[in-house]
N, C-alpha and C positions, 0 to 999 in steps of 0.2 A: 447184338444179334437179334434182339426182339422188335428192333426198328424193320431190319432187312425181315423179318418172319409175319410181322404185319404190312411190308408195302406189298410182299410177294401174295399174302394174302388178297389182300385190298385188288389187287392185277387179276387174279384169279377169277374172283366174283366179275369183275367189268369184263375180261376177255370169255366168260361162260353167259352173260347176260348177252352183250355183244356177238356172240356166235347163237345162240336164240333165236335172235333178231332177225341174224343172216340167213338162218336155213326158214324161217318160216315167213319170211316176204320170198324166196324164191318160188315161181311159177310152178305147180306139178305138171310134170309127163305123163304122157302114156298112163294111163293106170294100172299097173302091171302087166301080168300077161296079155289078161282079155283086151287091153288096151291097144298091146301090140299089134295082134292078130286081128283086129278089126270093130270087137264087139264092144262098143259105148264108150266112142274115143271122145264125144261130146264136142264133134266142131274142130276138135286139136289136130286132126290126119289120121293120128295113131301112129304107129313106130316110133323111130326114132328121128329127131330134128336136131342141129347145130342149135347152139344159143348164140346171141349176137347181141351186143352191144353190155347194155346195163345189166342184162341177166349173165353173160359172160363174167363180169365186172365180181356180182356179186357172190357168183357161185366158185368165184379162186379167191373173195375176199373171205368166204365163209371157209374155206380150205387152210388159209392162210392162220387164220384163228384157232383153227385146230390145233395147229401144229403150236402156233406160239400156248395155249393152252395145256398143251402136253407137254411143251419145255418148263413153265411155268411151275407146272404140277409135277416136275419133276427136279426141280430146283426147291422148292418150299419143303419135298419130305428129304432132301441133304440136308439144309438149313434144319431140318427140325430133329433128323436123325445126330447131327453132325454140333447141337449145340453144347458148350461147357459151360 
């Protein structure tokens, strides 16, 4: 059991390092409200825009890692609640 409580570890660390990664190479929007409504969109339009392509890519790969992040972490406190 302390094998399976260090790999789930060991996963945990890489897929929260890994999601990181993910959200802080994505492009920002809008800058909030002001951003919205016109004031100091900085060249971007303002509003709201589709993502396309790589930004698409990575913004459901950074989604995708949540989720496995949260099975993960949800899996290591069984395993540690769960050990004899």
């Amino acid at each position: 059991m302390d094998k399976v409580r260090s790999a789930l570890i060991i996963l945990e660390v890489t897929i929260g390092v890994l999601m990181m990664v993910s959200i802080l190479v994505q492009t920002p929007k809008a800058t909030g409200l002001g951003g919205t409504i016109g004031g100091g969109d900085g060249g971007l339009g303002g509003g709201y825009r589709t993502r396309r392509g790589l930004e698409r890519q990575i913004y459901w790969t950074s989604w995708v890692l949540v989720a496995g992040f949260l099975l993960v972490s949800i899996a290591n406190i069984w395993v540690t609640t769960h050990a004899k």
